[in-house]
Backbone as ProteinMPNN parsed JSONL, in Angstrom:
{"seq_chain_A": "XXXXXXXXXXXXXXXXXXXXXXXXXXXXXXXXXXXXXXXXXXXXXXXXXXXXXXXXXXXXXXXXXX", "coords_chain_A": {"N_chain_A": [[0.837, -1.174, 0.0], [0.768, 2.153, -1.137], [1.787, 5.536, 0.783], [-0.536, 7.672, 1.671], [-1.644, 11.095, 1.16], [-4.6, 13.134, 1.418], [-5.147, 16.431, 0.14], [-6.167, 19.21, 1.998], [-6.671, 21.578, 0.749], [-7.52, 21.096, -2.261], [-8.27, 18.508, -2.148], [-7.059, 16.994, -3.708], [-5.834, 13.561, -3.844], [-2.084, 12.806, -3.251], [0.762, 11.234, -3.575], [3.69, 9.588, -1.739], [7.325, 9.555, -3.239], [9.778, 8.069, -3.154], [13.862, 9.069, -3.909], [17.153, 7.964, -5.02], [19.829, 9.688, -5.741], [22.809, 9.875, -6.718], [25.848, 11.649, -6.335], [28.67, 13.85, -6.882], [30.841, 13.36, -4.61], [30.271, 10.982, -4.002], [28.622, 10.162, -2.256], [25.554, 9.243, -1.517], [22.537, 10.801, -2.282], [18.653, 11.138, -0.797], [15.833, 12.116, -1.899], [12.715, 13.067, -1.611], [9.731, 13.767, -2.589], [5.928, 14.415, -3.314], [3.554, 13.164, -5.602], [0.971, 12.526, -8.172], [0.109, 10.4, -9.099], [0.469, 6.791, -8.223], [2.322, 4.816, -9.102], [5.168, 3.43, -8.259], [5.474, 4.486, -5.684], [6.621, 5.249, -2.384], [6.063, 3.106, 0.479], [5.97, 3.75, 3.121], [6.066, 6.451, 5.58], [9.082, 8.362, 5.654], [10.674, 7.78, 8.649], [11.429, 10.344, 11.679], [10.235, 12.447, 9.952], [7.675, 14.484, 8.906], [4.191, 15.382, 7.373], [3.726, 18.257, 5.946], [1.152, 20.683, 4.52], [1.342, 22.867, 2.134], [-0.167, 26.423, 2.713], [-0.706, 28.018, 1.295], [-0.933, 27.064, -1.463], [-1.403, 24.219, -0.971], [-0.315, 21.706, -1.598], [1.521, 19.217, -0.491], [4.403, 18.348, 1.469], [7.254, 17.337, 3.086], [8.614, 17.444, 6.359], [11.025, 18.084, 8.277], [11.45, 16.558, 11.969], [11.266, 18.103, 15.168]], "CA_chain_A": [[0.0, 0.0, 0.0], [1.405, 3.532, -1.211], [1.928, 5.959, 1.536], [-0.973, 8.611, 0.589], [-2.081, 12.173, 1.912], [-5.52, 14.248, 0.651], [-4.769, 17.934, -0.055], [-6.914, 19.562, 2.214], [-7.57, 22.602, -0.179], [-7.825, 20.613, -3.613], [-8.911, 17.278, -2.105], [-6.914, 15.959, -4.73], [-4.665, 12.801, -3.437], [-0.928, 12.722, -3.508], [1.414, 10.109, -3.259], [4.803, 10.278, -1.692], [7.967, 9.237, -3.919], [11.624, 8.53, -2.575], [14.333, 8.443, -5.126], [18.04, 8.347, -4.654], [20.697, 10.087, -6.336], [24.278, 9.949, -6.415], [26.597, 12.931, -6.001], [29.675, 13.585, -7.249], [31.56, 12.683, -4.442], [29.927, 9.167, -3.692], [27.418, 9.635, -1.461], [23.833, 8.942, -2.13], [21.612, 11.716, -1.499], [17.422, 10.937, -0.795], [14.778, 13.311, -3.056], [11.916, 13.275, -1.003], [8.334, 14.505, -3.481], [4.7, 13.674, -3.445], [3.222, 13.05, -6.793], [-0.618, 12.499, -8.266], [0.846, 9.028, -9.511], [0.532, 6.235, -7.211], [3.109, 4.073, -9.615], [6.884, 3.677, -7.749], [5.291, 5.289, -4.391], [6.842, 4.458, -1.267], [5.26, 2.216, 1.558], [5.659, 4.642, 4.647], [7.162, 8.096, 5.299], [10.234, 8.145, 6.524], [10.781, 8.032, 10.43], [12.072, 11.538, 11.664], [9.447, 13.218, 9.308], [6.092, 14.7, 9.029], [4.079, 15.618, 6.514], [2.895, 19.459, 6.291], [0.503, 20.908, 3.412], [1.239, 24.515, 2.116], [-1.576, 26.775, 3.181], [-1.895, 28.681, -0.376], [-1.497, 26.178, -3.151], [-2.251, 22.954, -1.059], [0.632, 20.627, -2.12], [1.931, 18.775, 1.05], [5.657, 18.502, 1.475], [7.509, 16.619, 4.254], [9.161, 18.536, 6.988], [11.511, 17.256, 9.493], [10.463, 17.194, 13.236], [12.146, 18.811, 15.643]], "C_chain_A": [[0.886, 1.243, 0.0], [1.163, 4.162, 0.02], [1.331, 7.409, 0.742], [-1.41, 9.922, 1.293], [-3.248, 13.321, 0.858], [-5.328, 15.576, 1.223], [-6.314, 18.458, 1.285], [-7.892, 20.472, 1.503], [-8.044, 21.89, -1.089], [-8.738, 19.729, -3.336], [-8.58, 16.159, -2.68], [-5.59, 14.711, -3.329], [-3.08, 12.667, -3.93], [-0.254, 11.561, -2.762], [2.768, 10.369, -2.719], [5.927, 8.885, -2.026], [9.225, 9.589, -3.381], [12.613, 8.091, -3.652], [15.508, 8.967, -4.963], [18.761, 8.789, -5.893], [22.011, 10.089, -5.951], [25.018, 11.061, -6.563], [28.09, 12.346, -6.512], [31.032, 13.137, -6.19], [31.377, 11.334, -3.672], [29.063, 9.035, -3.063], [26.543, 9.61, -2.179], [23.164, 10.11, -1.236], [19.703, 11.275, -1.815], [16.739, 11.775, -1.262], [13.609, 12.442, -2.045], [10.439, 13.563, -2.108], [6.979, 13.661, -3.277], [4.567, 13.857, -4.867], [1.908, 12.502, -7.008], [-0.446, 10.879, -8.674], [0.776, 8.014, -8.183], [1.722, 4.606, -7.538], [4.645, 4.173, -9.219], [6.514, 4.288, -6.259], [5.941, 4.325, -2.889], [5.705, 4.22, 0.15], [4.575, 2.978, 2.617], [6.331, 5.929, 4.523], [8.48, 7.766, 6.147], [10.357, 8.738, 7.481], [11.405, 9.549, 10.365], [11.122, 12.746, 10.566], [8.296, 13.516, 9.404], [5.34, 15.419, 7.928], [3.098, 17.237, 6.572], [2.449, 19.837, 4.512], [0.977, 22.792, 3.435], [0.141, 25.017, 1.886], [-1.928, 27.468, 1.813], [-1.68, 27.691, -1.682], [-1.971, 24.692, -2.547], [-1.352, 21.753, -0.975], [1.468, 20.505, -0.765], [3.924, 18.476, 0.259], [6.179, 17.668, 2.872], [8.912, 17.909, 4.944], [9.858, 17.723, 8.15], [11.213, 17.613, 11.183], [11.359, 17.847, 14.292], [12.119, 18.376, 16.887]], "O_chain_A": [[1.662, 1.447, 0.933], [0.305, 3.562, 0.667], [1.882, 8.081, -0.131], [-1.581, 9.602, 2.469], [-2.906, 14.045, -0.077], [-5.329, 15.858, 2.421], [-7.387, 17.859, 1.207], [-9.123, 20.449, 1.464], [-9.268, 21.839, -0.977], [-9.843, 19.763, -3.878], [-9.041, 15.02, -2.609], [-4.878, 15.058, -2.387], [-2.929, 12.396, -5.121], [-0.583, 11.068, -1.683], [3.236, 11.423, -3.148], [5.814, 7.748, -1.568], [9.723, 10.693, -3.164], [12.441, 7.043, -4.275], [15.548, 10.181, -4.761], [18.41, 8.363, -6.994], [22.291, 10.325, -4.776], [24.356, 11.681, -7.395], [28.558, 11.21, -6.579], [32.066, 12.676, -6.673], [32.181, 10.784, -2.919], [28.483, 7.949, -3.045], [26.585, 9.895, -3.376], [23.205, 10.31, -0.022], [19.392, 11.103, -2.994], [17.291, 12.794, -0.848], [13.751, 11.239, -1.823], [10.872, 12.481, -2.505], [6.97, 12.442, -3.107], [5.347, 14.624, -5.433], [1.498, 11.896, -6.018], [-1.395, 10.237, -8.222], [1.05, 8.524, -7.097], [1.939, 3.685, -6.751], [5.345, 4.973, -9.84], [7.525, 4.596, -5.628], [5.745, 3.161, -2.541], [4.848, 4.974, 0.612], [3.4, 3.016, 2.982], [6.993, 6.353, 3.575], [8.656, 7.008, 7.101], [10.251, 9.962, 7.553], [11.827, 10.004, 9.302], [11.518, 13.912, 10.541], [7.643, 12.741, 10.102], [6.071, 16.285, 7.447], [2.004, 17.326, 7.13], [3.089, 19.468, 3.528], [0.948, 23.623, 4.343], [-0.651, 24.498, 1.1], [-3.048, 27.518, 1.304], [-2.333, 27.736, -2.725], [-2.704, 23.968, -3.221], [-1.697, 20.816, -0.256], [1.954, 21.438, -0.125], [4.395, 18.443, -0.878], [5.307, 17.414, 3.702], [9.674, 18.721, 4.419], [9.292, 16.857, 8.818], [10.831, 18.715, 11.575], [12.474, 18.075, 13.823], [12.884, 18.853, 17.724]]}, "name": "protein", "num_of_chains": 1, "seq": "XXXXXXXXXXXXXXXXXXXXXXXXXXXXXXXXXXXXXXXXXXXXXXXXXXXXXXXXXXXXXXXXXX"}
């Protein structure tokens, strides 16, 4: 089961998508995004995170907790 969150403003559903990249000097860095797509979506959110919606367009974003 994708890991999913409804927009409060839109209503529309978003999915959230983790996808690594490599850097030039070797590490792997994590990309974080939601997406309307529920194809490649990851399972859960990742621990240490939370998921906040921006109040004027809607589109949720993950935010680390403090």
């Amino acid at each position: 089961m994708a890991f999913s969150v409804v927009s409060k403003k839109s209503s529309k559903t978003y999915y959230l998508h983790i996808r690594e990249t490599p850097r030039a000097d070797g590490k792997v860095t994590k990309l974080f995004y939601f997406s309307g797509s529920a194809d490649g979506a990851a399972a859960e959110c990742p621990d240490g995170y939370i998921v906040v919606e921006n109040e004027r367009t809607g589109l949720p974003f993950l935010k680390k907790k403090v």
